[in-house]
TITI-522079 format. One record per residue (C-alpha): x, y, z; residue number from 1. Coordinates in steps of 0.001 Angstrom, whole numbers, padded with zeros to 6 digits. Example, Ala and Ser with C-alpha at 12.3 -4.5 7.8 and 13.67 -1.06 7.14 Angstrom:
px=012300 py=-004500 pz=007800 num=1
px=013670 py=-001060 pz=007140 num=2
END
This chain:
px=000000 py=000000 pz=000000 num=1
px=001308 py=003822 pz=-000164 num=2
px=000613 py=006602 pz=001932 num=3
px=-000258 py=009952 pz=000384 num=4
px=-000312 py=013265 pz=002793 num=5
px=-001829 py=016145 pz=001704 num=6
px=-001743 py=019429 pz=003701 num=7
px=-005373 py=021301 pz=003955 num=8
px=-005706 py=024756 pz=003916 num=9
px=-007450 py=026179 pz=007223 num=10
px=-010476 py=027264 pz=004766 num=11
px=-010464 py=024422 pz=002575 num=12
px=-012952 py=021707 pz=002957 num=13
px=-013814 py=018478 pz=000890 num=14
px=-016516 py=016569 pz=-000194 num=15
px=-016726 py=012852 pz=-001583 num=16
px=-016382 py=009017 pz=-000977 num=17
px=-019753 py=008120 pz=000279 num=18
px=-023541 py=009001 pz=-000482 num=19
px=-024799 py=008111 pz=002683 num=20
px=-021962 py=010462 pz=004693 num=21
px=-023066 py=013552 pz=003136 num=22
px=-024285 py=014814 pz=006226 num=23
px=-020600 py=014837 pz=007669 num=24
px=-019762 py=016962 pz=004938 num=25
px=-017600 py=019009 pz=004379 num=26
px=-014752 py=017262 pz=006270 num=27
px=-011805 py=019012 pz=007309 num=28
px=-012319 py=020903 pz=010168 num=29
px=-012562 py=017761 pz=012336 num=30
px=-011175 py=014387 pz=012338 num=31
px=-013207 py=011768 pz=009939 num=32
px=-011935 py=009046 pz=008479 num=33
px=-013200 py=006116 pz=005509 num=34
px=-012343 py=003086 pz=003536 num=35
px=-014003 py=002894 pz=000436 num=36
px=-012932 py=-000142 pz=000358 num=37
px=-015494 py=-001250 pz=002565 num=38
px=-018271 py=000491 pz=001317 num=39
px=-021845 py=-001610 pz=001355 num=40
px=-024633 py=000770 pz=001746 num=41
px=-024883 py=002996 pz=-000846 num=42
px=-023418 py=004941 pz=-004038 num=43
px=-019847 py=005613 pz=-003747 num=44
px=-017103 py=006725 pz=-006082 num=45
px=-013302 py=007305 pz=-005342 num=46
px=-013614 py=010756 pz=-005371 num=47
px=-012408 py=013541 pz=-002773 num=48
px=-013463 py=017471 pz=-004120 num=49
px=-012155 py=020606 pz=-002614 num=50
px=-013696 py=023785 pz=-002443 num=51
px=-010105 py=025582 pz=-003465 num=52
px=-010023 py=023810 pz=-007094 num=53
px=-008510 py=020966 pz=-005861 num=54
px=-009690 py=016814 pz=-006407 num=55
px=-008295 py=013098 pz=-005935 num=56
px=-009434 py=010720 pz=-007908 num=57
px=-008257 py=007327 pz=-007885 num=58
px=-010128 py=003830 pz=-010447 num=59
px=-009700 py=002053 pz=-007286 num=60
px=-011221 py=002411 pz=-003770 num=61
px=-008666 py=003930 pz=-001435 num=62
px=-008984 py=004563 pz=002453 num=63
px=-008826 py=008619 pz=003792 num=64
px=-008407 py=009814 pz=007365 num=65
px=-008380 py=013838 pz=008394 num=66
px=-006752 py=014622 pz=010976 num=67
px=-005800 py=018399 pz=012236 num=68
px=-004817 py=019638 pz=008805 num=69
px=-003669 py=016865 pz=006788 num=70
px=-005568 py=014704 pz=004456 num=71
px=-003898 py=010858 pz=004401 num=72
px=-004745 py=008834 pz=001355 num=73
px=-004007 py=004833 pz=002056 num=74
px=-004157 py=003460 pz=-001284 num=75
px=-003065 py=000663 pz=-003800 num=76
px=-003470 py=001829 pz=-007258 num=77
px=-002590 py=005601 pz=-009052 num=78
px=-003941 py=008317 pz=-007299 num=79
px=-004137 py=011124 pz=-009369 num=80
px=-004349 py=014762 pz=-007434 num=81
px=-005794 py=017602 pz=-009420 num=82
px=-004677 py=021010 pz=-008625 num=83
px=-006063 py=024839 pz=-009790 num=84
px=-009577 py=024220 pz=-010491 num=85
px=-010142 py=027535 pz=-008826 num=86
px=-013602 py=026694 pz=-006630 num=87
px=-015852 py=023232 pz=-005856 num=88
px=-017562 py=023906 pz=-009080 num=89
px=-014347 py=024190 pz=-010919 num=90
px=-013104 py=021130 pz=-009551 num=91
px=-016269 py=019123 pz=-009976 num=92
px=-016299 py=019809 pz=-013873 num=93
px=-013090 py=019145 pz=-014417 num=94
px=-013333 py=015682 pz=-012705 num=95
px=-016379 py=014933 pz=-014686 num=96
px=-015430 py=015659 pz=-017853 num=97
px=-012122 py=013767 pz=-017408 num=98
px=-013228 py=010886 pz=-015815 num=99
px=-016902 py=010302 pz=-015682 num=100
px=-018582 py=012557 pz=-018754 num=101
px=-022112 py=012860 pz=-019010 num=102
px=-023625 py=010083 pz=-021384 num=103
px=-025789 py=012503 pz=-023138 num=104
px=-029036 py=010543 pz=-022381 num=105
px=-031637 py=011615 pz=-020060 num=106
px=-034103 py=009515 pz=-018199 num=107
px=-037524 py=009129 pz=-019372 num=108
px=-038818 py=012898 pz=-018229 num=109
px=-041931 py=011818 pz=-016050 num=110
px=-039230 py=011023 pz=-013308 num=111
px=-038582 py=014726 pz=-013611 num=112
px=-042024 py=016617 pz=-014106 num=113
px=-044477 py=014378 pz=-011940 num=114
px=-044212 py=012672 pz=-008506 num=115
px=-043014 py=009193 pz=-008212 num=116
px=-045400 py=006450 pz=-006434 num=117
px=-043824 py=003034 pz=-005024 num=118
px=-046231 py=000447 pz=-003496 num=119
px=-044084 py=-000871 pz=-000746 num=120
px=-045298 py=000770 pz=001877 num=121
px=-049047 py=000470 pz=000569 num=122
px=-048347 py=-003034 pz=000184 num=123
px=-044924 py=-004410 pz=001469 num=124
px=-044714 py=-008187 pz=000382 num=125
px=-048409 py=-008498 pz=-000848 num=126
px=-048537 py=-006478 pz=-004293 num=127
px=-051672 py=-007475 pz=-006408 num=128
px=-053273 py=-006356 pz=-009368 num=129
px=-056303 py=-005066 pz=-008106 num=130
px=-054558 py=-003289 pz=-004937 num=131
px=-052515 py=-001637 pz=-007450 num=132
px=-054806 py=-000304 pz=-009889 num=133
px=-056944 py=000902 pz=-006910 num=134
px=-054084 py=002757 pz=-005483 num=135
px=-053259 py=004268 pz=-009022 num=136
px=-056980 py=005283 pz=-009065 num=137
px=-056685 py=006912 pz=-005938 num=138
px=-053789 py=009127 pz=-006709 num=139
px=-055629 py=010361 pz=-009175 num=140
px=-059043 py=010677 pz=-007362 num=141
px=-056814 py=012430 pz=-004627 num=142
px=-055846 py=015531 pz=-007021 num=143
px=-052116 py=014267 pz=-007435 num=144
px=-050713 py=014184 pz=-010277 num=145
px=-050101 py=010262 pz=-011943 num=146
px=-046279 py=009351 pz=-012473 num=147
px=-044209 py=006920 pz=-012625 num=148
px=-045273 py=003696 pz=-010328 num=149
px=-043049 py=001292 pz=-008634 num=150
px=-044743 py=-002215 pz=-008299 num=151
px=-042394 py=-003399 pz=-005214 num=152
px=-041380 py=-006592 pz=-003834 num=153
px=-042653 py=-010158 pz=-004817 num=154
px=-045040 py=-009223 pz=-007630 num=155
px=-042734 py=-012470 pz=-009253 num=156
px=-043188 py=-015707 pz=-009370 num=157
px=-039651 py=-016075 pz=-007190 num=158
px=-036299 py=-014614 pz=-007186 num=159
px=-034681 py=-015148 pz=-009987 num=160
px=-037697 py=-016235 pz=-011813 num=161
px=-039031 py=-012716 pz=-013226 num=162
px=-042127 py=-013565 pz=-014308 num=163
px=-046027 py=-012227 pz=-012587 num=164
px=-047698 py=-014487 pz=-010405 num=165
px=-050381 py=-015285 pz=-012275 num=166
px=-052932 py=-016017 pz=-008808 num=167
px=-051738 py=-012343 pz=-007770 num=168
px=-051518 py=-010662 pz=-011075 num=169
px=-053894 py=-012490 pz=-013575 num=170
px=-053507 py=-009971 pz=-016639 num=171
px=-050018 py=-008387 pz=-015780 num=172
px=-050040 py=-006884 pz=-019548 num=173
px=-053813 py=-005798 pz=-019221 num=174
px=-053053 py=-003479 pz=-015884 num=175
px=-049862 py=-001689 pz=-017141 num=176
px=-052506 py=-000938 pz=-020180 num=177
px=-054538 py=000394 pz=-017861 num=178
px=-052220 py=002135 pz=-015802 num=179
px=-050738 py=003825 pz=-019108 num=180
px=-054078 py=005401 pz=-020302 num=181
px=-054271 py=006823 pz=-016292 num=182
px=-051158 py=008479 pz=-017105 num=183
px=-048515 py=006054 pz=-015350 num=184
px=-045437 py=004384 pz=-016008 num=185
px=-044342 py=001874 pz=-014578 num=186
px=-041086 py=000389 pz=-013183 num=187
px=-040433 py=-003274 pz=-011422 num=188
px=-038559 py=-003793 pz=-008231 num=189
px=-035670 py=-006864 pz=-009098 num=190
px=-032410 py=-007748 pz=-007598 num=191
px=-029609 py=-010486 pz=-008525 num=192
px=-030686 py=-013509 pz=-006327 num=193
px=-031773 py=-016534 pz=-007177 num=194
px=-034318 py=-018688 pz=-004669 num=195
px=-032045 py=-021919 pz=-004445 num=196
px=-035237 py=-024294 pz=-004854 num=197
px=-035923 py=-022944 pz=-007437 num=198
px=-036098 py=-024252 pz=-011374 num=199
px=-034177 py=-021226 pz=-012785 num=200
px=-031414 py=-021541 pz=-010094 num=201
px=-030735 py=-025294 pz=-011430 num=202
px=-030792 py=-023974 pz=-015155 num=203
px=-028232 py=-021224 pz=-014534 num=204
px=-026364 py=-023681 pz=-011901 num=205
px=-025960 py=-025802 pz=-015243 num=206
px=-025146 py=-023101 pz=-017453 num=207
px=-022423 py=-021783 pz=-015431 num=208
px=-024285 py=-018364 pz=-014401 num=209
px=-024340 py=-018526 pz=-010539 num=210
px=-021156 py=-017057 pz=-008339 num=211
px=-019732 py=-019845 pz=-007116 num=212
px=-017122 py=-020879 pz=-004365 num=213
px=-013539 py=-021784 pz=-005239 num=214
px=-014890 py=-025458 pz=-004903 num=215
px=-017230 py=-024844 pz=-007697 num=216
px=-020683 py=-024729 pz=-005952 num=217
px=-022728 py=-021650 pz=-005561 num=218
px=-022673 py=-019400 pz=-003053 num=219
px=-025193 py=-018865 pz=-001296 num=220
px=-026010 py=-015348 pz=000273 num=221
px=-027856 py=-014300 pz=002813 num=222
px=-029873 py=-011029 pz=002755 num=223
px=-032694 py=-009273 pz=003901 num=224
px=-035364 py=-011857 pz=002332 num=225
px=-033398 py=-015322 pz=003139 num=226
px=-030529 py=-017285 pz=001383 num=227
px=-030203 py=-017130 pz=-002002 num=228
px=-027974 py=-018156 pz=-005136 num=229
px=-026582 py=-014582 pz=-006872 num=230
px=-026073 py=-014306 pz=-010494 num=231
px=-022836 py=-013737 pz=-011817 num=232
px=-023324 py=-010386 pz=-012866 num=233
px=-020213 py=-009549 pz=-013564 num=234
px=-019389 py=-012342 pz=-016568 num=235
px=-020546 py=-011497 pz=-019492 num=236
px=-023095 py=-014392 pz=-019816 num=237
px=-024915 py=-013718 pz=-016582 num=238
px=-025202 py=-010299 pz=-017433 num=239
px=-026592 py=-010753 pz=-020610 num=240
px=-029098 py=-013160 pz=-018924 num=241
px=-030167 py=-011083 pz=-016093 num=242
px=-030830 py=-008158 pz=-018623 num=243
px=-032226 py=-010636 pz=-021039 num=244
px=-034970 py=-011086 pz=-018334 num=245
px=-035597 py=-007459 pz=-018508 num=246
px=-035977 py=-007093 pz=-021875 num=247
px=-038664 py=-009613 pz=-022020 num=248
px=-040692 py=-007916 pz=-019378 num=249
px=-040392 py=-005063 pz=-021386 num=250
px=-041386 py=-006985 pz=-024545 num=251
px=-044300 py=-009380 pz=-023219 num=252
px=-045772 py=-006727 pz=-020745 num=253
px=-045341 py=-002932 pz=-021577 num=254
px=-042934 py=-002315 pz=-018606 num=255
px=-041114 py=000961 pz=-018330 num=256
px=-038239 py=000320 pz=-016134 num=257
px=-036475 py=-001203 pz=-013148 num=258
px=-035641 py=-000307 pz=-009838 num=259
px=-032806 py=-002362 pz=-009137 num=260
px=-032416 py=-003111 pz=-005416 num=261
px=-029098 py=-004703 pz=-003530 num=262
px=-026051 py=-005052 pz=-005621 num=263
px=-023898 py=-004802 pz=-002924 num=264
px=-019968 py=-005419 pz=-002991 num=265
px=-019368 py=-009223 pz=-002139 num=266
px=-016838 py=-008455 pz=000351 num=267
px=-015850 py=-011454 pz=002266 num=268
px=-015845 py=-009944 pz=005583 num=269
px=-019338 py=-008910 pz=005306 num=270
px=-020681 py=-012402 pz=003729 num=271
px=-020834 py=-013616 pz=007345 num=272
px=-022615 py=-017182 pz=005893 num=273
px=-019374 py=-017483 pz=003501 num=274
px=-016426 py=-019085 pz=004306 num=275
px=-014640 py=-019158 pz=000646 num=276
px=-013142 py=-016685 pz=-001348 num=277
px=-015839 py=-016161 pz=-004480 num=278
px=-014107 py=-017513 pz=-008057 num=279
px=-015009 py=-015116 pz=-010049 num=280
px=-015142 py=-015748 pz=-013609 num=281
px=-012776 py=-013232 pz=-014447 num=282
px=-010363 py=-010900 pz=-012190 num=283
px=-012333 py=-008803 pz=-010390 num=284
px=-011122 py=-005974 pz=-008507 num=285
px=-012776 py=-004637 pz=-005208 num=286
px=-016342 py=-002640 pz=-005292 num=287
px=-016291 py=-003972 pz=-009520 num=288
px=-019156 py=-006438 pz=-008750 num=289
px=-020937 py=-003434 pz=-007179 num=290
px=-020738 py=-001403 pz=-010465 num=291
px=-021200 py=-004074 pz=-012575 num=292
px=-024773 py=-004735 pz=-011399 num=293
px=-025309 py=-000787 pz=-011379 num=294
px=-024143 py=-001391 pz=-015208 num=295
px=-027398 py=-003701 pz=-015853 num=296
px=-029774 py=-000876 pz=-015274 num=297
px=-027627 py=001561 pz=-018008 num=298
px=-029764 py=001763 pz=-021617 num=299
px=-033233 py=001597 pz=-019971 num=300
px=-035762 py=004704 pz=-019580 num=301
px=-036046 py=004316 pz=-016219 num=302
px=-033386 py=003019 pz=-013417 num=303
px=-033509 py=003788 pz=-010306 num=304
px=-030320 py=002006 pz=-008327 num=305
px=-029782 py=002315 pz=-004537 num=306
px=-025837 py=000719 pz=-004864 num=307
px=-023901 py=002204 pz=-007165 num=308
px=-019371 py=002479 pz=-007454 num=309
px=-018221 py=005020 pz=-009542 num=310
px=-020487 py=005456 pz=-013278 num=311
px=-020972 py=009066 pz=-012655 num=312
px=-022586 py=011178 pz=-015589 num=313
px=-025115 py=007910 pz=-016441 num=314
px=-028790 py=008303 pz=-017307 num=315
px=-029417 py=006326 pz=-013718 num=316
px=-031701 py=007586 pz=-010839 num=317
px=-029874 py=007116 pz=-007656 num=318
px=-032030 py=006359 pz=-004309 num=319
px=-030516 py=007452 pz=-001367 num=320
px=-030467 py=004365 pz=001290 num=321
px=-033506 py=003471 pz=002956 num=322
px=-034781 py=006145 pz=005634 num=323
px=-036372 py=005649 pz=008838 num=324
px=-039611 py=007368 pz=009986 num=325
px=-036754 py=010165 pz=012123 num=326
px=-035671 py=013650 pz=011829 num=327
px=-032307 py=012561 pz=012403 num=328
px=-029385 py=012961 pz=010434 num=329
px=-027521 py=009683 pz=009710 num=330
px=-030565 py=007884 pz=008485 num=331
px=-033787 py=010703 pz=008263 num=332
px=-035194 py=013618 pz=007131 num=333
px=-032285 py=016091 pz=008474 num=334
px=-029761 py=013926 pz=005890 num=335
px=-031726 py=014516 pz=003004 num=336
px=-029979 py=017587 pz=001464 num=337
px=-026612 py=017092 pz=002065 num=338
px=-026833 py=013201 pz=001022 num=339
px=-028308 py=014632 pz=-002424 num=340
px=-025538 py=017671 pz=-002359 num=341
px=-023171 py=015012 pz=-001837 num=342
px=-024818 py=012626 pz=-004800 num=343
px=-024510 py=015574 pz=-007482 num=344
px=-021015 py=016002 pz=-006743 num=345
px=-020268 py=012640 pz=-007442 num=346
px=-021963 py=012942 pz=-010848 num=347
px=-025335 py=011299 pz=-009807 num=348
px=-027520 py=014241 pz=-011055 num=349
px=-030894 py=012322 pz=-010957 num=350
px=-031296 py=011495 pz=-007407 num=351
px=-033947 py=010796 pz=-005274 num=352
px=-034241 py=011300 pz=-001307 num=353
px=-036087 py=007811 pz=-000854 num=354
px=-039698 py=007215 pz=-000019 num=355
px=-041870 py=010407 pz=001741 num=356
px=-041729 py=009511 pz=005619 num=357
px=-039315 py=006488 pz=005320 num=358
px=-039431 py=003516 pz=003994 num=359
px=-037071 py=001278 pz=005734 num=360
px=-037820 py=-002252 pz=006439 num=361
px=-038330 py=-003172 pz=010089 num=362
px=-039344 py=000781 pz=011095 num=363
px=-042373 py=001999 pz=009710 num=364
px=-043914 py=-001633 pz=009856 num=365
px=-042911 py=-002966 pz=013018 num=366
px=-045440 py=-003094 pz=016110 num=367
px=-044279 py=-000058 pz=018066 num=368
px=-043978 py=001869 pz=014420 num=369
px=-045386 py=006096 pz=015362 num=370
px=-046905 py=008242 pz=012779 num=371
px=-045439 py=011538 pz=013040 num=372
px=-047733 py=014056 pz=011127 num=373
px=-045066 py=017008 pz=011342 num=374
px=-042571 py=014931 pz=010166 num=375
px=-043685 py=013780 pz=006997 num=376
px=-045410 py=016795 pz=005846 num=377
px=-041708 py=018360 pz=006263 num=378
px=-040458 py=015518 pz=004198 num=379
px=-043196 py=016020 pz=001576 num=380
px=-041748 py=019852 pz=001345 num=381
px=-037850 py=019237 pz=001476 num=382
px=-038513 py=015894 pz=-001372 num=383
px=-040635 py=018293 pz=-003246 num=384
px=-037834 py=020180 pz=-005435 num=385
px=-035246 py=017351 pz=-005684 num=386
px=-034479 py=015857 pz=-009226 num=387
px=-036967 py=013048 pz=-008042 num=388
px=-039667 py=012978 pz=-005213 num=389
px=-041123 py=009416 pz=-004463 num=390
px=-044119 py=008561 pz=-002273 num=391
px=-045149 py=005246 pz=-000486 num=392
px=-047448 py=005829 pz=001875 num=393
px=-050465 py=006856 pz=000526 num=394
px=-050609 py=010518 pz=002030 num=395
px=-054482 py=011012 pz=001853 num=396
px=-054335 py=007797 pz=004179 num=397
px=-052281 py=009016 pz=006939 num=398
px=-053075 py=012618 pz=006806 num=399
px=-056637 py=014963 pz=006874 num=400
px=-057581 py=018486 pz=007558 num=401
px=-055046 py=021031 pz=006795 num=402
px=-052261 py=018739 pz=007064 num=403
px=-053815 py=016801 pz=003851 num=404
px=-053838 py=020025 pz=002058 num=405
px=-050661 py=021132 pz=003251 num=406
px=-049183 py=017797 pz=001230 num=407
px=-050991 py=018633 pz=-001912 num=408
px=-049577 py=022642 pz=-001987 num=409
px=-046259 py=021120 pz=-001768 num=410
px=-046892 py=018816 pz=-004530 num=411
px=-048275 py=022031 pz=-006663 num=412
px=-044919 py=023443 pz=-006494 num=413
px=-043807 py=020281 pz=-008286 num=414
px=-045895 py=020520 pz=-011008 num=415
px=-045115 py=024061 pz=-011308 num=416
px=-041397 py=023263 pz=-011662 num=417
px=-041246 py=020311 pz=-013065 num=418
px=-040438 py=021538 pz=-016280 num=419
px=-037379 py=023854 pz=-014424 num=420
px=-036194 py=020320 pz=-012738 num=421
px=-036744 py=018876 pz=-016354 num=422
px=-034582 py=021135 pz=-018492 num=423
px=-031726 py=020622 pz=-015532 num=424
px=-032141 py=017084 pz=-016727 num=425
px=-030949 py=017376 pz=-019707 num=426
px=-028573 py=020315 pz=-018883 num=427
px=-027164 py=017462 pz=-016874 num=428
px=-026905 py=014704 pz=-019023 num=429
px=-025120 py=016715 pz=-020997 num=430
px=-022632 py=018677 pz=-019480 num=431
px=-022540 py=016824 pz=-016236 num=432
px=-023862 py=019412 pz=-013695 num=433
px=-026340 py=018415 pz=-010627 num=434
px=-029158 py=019676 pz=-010791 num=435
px=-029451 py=020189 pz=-006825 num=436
px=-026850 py=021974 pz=-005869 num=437
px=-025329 py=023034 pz=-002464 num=438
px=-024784 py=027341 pz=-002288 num=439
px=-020875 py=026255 pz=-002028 num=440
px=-021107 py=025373 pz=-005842 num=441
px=-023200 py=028148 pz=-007069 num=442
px=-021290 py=031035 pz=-005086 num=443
px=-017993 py=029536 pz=-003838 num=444
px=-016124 py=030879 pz=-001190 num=445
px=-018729 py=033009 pz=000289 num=446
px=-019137 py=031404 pz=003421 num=447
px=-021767 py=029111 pz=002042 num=448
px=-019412 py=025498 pz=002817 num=449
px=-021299 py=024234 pz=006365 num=450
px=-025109 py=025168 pz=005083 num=451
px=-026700 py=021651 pz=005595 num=452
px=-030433 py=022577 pz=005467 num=453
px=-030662 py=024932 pz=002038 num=454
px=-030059 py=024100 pz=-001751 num=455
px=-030168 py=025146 pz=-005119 num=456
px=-032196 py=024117 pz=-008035 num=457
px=-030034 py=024687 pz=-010713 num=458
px=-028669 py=028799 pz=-010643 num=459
px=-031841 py=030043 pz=-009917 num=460
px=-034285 py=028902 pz=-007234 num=461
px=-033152 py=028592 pz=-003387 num=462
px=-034848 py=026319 pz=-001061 num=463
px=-034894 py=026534 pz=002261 num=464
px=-037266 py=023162 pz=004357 num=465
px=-037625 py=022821 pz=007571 num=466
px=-036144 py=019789 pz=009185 num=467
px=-036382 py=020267 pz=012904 num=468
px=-039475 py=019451 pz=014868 num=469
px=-041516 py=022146 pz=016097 num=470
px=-040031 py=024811 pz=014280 num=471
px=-041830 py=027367 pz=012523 num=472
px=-039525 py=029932 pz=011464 num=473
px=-035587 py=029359 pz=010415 num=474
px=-032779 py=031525 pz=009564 num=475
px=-032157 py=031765 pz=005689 num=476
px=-028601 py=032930 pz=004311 num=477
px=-029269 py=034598 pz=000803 num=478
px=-026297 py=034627 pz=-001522 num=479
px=-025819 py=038121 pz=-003421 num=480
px=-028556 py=039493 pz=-005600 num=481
px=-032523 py=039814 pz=-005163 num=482
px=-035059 py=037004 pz=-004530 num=483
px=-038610 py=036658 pz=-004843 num=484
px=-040235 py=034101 pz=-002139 num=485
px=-043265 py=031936 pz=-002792 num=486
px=-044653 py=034325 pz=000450 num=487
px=-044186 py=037449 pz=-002537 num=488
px=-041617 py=039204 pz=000254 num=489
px=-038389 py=040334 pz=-001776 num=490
px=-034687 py=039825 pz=-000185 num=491
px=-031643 py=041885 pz=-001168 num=492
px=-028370 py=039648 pz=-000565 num=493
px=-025932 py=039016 pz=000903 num=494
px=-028144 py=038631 pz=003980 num=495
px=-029356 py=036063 pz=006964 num=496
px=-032654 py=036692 pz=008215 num=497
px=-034969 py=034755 pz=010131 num=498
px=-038154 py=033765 pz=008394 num=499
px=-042144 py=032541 pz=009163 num=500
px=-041792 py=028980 pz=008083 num=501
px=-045503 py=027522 pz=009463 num=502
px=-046277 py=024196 pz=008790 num=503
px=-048030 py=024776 pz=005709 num=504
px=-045148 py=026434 pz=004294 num=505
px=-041961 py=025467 pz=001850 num=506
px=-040006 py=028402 pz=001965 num=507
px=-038079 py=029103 pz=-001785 num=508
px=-037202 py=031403 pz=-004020 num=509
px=-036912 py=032925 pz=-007223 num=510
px=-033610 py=034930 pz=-008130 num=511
px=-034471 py=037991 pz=-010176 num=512
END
């Protein structure tokens, strides 16, 4: 290994590594340390981006520590340290265009313009046709606007074996007809396992397709459903098959897209039921598996991915990890902007803050699970302006009164920039800029590096949520020039004022 120091300037601060730290960032200013290396929960790349022009980028994962003023890189391959970029926003494009340039394709622009819908929460493991064309129905009945859908977990015949269930789903191609004239599209949850009593995990056993152990069997995995077989997405051949499967969903029943769940890195220490080393079919360096699978979602109109290594500048929607029903930080609504700050800098422009409320497995449907009104009518207004929003539970279900029309205001200011948010898609697909952006990249060196709880959509509208409980107004800091607030007040900056933020309200604003 070799050790790379790198002295920090007292007002310099970075960015990068991992999605799902963004709310420790910017480091610099205290001690924090990382190994990609070891990274299993979320997108990634081997990235570090300064806010003085400066950026590391490595095609390898690499370990980094700071302490007092020095950056340490621990690393095996080339590191590669960019100097002169001049701001964040300097460094970021440079980065970009050298190593991962936008791929000129946009996805499908309903992701952009309308509110997502995903049935899990609806639904969790008991999707069925008629539930689903009833909640499609509803969204529609309820004055929101249709989008795309997500039809969750087990609407297949088993893992591995993506096909309907016909007892659950007897005219699959019938209700995506349906739920296209209503205005839908639709994507289907998948992942890369294989049920290991299965039919289909014999035939790809036989063909060759599985990961298998050093002994030759396959390895068997265990994850948050069971144990199951994983195909080897990384060969060519299992690739092919796994998108092969795709295709013919696409072909047979009218489907849109995927959301492509798990795809984890297969490192050994956290495969706690494996005891070999995987044989991979090929060399395969560490976090490749990760960004292979990520690979099998690139080409389609809609992808939405909540692993990803590296593949920056691709026409994939990136999830943030799953949220819990908290205002906290490290996994709720407080993380929310700077996880999605920290997903545009790693060139993931089309990202999406997870489900409204939470959506994590074993929280908001476990026996002591708490509805918090406040809470999720806060994370209806700070999803509301990212690239993509995405709701779960049904909001007309869990909210009334005031609080029910407080949702649907919020979702009015999506419609009424959605075709803002839209154009910043393809802005971004094709010169590589995110479309939320923290202040930091829009007006460097101002100050602007530690604001958490604001953004920017695109150059021109500033949002400021609420994500503390109880509050009702918040301190805004206004870069330079004038701004025109959805309240009709009018701010001259450079300024910080305190503002009414009632629970009805999502403060932004217009530059003019």
């Amino acid at each position: 290994m070799k050790i790379t120091k790198l002295q920090r300037n007292l007002r310099e601060f970075w960015w990068g590594g991992v999605i799902n730290e963004g709310h420790l960032m910017p480091f610099g200013d205290r001690a924090h340390s990382r190994d990609l290396r070891l990274t299993d929960d979320n997108q990634a790349s081997p990235l570090l981006l300064s806010n003085q022009g400066r950026y590391i980028w490595s095609e390898e994962p690499f370990a980094f520590s700071f302490h007092e003023n020095t950056l340490t890189i621990d690393h095996k391959q080339k590191l590669w340290l960019e100097e002169g970029h001049g701001t964040l926003q300097g460094a970021y494009q440079h980065a970009s265009n050298k190593y991962f340039p936008p791929s000129g394709v946009t996805p499908d622009k309903l992701a952009f313009e309308a509110p997502q819908y995903c049935t899990w929460v609806e639904m969790f493991y008991e999707p069925t046709q008629e539930k689903l064309l009833n909640y499609a129905r509803a969204i529609i009945q309820q004055g929101m606007p249709p989008g795309v859908l997500i039809i969750d977990d087990n609407w297949m015949q088993d893992y591995g074996t993506w096909d309907f269930d016909k007892h659950r789903f007897p005219d699959p191609a019938g209700m995506i007809d349906a739920l296209h004239e209503l205005g839908f599209k639709i994507m289907l949850w998948v992942c890369p396992y294989v049920s290991p009593d299965s039919i289909t995990f014999r035939q790809l056993r036989d063909l060759g397709f599985l990961m298998k152990h050093a002994d030759g069997n396959p390895v068997l995995r265990r994850w948050w459903n069971g144990y199951s077989a994983i195909i080897d997405y990384t060969s060519l051949d299992g690739a092919a098959w796994f998108r092969q499967q795709l295709d013919r969903l696409i072909e047979d029943y009218g489907v849109d897209g995927f959301k492509l769940d798990a795809g984890e890195p297969l490192l050994p220490d956290l495969m706690d039921d494996v005891t070999e080393d995987i044989a991979w079919s090929r060399p395969v360096l560490t976090m490749e598996d990760c960004e292979s699978y990520a690979r099998l979602g690139i080409g389609y109109a809609l992808s939405e991915l909540r692993m990803c290594w590296k593949l920056g500048g691709q026409a994939l929607i990136q999830r943030q990890r799953d949220k819990t029903h908290t205002w906290e930080a490290a996994t709720g609504l407080k993380g929310l902007i700077p996880n999605a700050i920290a997903q545009g800098l790693m060139g993931y422009a089309f990202n999406c803050p997870d489900m409204v409320g939470g959506g994590m497995d074993g929280d908001i449907n476990s026996p002591d699970f708490r509805f918090d009104s406040e809470l999720f009518i806060r994370f209806v207004q700070c999803s509301a302006l990212f690239p993509a929003m995405q709701f779960s539970m049904a909001p007309w279900r869990v909210l009334n009164g005031d609080e029910w029309s407080w949702c649907i205001d919020a979702v009015r200011i999506r419609t009424e920039l959605g075709p803002l948010i839209s154009e910043l898609a393809d802005q971004a697909a094709r010169d590589g800029l995110p479309i939320l952006r923290s202040l930091e990249f829009v007006f460097p060196l101002q100050g602007f590096h530690a604001v958490q709880d604001q953004f920017m959509v695109g150059e021109s509208i500033l949002v400021a949520p609420v994500v503390n409980k109880g509050q009702r107004t918040r301190s805004v800091q206004f870069p330079e020039g004038r701004w025109l607030g959805d309240d009709a007040s009018e701010v001259e900056g450079p300024i910080q004022i305190e503002i009414n933020a009632p629970l009805s309200r999502l403060p932004w604003y217009r530059k003019i």
